[in-house]
C-alpha positions as a printed NumPy array, in Angstrom:
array([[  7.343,  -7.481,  -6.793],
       [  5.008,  -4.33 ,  -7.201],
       [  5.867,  -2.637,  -3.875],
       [  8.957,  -2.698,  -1.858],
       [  9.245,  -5.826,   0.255],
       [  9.647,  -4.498,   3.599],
       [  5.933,  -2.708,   3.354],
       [  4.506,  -5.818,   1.994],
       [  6.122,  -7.634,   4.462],
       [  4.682,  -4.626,   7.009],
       [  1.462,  -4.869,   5.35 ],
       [  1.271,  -8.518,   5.588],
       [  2.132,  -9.038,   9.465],
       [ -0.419,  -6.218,  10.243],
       [ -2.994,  -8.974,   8.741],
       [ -1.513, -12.215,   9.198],
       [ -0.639, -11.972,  12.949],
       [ -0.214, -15.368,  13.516],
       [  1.957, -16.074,  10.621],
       [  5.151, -14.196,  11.617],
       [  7.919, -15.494,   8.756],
       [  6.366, -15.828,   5.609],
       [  7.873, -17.41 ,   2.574],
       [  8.928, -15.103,  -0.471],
       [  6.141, -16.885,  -2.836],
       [  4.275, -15.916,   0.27 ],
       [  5.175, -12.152,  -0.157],
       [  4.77 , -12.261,  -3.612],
       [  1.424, -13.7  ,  -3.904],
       [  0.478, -11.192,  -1.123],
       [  1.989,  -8.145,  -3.351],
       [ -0.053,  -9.562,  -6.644],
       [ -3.237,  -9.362,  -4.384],
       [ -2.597,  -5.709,  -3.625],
       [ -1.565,  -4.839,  -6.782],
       [ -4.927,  -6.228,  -7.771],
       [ -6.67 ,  -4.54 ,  -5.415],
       [ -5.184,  -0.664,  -4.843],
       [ -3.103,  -0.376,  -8.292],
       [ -5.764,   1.146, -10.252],
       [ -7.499,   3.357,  -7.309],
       [ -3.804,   4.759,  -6.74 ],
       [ -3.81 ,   5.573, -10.585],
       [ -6.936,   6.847, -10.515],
       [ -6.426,   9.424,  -7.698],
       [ -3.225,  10.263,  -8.443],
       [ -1.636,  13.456,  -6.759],
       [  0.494,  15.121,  -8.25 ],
       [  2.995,  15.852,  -5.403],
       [  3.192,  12.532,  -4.854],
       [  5.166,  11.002,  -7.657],
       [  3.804,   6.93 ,  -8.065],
       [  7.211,   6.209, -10.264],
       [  8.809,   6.456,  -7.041],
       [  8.775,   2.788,  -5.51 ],
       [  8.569,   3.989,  -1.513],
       [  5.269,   6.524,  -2.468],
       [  3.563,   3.694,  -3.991],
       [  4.624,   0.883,  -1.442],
       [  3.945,   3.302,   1.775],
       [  0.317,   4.512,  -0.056],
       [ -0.638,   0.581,  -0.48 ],
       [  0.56 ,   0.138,   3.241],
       [ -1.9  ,   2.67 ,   4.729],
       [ -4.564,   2.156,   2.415],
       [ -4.459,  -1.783,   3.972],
       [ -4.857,   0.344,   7.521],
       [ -7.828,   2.128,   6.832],
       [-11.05 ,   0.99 ,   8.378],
       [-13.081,   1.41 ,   4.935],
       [-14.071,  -1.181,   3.267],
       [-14.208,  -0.143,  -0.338],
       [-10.53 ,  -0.095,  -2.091],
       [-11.416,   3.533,  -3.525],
       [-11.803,   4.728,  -0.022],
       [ -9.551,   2.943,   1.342],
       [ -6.569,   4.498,  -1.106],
       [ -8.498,   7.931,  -0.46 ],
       [ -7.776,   7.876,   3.206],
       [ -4.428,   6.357,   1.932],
       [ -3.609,   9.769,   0.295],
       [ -5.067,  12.1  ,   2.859],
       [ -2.874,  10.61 ,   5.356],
       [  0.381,  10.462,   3.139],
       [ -0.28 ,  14.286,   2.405],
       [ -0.597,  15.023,   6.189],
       [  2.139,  13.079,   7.391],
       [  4.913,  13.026,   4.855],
       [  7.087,  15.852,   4.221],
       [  6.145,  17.781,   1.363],
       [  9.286,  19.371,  -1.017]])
C-alpha cells in the first residue's frame, strides 16, 4: 500500500458509510485510486517542512485532501496542505 492503512481505512469509511468492514483487496484498490488521484498534486506542491518520505505526512495529506469540498484534485491537496500546516505541529 501507498499510504498507511489506518488513513485509508479512515479515508474510506468517511466515503463508503454503508460499507463498514472492508476487505484488504478492498483497501488496496481504494489506496491505488488515491495514489492515482493525489500522488502527483502532493509532488507537485510539495512543502518543504513537510517531509513526503515520511509515510504518516503523506497518508494524513491524502486523508484531508479526500475531506475537502473542492472538486479538482489540485485544490483539493492545496487545502490538504493549508490545513496540515495549520494544524500539525511544526519542528
Amino acid at each position: 500500500m501507498h499510504y498507511l492503512r489506518n488513513w485509508v481505512l479512515a479515508a474510506f469509511r468517511a466515503e463508503h458509510e454503508k460499507q463498514r468492514s472492508p476487505t484488504f483487496q478492498t483497501l488496496e484498490a481504494y489506496d491505488q485510486t488515491l495514489f492515482d488521484e493525489y500522488d502527483n498534486q502532493l509532488q507537485n506542491q510539495s512543502d518543504p517542512m513537510i517531509p513526503l518520505s515520511d509515510p504518516f505526512n503523506r497518508s494524513i495529506l491524502v486523508y484531508f485532501a479526500t475531506r475537502s469540498l473542492a472538486t479538482a484534485p489540485a485544490t483539493k491537496v492545496k487545502h490538504a496542505y493549508e490545513f496540515f500546516r495549520n494544524t500539525q505541529p511544526s519542528p
